[in-house]
N, C-alpha and C positions, 0 to 999 in steps of 0.2 A: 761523268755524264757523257753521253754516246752524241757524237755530232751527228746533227738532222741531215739525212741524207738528199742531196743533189739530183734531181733530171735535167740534164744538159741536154737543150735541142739543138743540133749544127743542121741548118736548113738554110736556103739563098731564098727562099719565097718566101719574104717578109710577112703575110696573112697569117700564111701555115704558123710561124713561129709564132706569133700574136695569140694564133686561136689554141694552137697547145699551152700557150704558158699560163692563159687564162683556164683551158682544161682542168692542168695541174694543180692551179690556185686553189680551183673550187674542190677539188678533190683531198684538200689539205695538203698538198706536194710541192716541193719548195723547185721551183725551173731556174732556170739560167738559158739564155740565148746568145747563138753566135751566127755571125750570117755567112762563116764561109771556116773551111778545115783550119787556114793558116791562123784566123784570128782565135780561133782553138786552142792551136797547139802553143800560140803566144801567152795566153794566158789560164790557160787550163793548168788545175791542180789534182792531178791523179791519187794523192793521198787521201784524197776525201771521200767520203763515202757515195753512191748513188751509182746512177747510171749514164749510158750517155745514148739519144737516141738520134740519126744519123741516116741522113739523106745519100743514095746513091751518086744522083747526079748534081753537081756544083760546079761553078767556073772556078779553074784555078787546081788546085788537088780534088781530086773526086773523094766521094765518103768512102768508096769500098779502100782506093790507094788510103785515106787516112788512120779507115780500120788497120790496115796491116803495118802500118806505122806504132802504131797504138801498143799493138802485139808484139813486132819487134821489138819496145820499149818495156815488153814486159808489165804492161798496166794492169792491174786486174780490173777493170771498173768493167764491169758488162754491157757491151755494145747492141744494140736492137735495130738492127737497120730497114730503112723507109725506100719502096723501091715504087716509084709509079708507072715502069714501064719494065717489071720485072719477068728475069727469064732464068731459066734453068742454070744458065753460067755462073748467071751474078749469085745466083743464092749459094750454088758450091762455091765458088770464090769466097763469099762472105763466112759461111760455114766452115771451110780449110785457113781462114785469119781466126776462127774460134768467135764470132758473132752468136750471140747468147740467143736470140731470135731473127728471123727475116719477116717483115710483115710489109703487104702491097698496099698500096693505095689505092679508092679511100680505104678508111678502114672506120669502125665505130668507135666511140671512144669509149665505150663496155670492155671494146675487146685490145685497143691499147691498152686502155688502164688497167687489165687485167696481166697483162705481159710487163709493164712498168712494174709493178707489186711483184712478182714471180720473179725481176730481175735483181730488185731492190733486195729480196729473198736471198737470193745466189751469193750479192754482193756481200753480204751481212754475214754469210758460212766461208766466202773465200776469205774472206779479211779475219776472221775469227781464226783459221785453220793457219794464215799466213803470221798471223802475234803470235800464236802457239810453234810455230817450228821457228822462229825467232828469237821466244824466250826458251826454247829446249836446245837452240843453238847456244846459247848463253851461257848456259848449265853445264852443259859437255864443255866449251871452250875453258869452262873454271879450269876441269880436271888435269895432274899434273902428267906429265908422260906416262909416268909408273900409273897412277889410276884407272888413265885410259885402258894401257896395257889390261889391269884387273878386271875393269867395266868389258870389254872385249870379251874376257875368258869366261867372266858371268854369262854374259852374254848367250855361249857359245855351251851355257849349261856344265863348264868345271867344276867341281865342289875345291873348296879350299884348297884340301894338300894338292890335288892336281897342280892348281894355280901354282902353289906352293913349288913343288917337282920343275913346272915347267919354265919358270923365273926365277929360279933357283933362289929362293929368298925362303923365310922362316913361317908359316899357318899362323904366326902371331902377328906380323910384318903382311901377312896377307889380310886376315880380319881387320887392321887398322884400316888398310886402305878399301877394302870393303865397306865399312864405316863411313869413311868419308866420300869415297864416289856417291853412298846412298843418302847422304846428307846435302853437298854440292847441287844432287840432280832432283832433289826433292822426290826422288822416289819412293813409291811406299811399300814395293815388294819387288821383286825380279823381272816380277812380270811387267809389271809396267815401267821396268829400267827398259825390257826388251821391246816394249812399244813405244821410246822417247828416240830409240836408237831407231828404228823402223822407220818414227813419223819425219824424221830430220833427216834423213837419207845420209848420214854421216857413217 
């Protein structure tokens, strides 16, 4: 069962944070509040699903420096930053950290919650695409040298004897390990050996 996914507001204007969590309530969306980046990054868990939505200006670490904290760390959580005195800088700035949306203040909460859903969206294909090249990382990692070597030459569109010629090994000795790379990788034709190899950047 798929964990309910998280909106995390990081905002220092206590009201705001109040009036979104209660937003999100009614909306059926599960919030969480922090009033400042550092009490964030203390207790914040990246592996969870959701979003995070994120105020420009804060005492102490600004939201934009947090965003790219975030990024550096390689989080995938989709960040939507809140900007009430927004200008052309901030939003390339937030844009160039890889901020999923910039939205200015006010704003309705039709049109948050429309960006919330759309991030939640995002987060739900990144996370999906990042367990898939995880467990295709897995898969390859079984294979033995000599497999890989095979999986490679498949790869590369060899037909057996080639593989055979070029490894100087036997088309019997090659079939086996054909066999078993396509067994290992759960593959169910070449074709998608050539797209597991593709999707894992290995």
């Amino acid at each position: 069962m798929e964990t309910e996914p998280t909106v995390t507001v990081v905002d220092d204007d206590t009201a705001l944070r109040d009036s979104l969590a209660l937003l999100l309530k009614v909306a059926k969306l599960r919030p969480e509040t922090y009033s400042s980046a550092e009490r964030f990054l203390d207790q914040y868990d990246p592996d969870r699903p959701g979003c995070v939505l994120l105020d420009v200006s804060m005492p102490g670490m600004s939201g934009l420096e947090l965003q790219e904290l975030m990024a550096e760390k390689g989080w995938l959580t989709p960040v939507i930053v809140m900007a009430g005195n927004a200008n052309v800088e901030m939003a390339v700035r937030a844009t160039k950290a890889g901020a999923f949306d910039f939205i200015e203040k006010p704003f309705t909460a039709d049109a948050l919650l429309e960006r919330i859903r759309q991030a939640l969206g995002e987060d739900r294909e990144k996370r999906r695409r990042h367990e898939r090249r995880r467990e295709i990382g897995a898969r390859l990692s079984s294979l033995t040298p000599r497999e890989r070597q095979v999986l490679d030459l498949m790869v590369a569109g060899r037909l057996s004897k080639e593989i055979a010629v070029e490894l100087d090994i036997s088309i019997k000795t090659v079939e086996k390990h054909r066999a078993n790379v396509m067994a290992k990788t759960q593959a169910g034709s070449v074709a998608d050996l050539v797209s597991m190899v593709l999707s894992s950047g290995t």
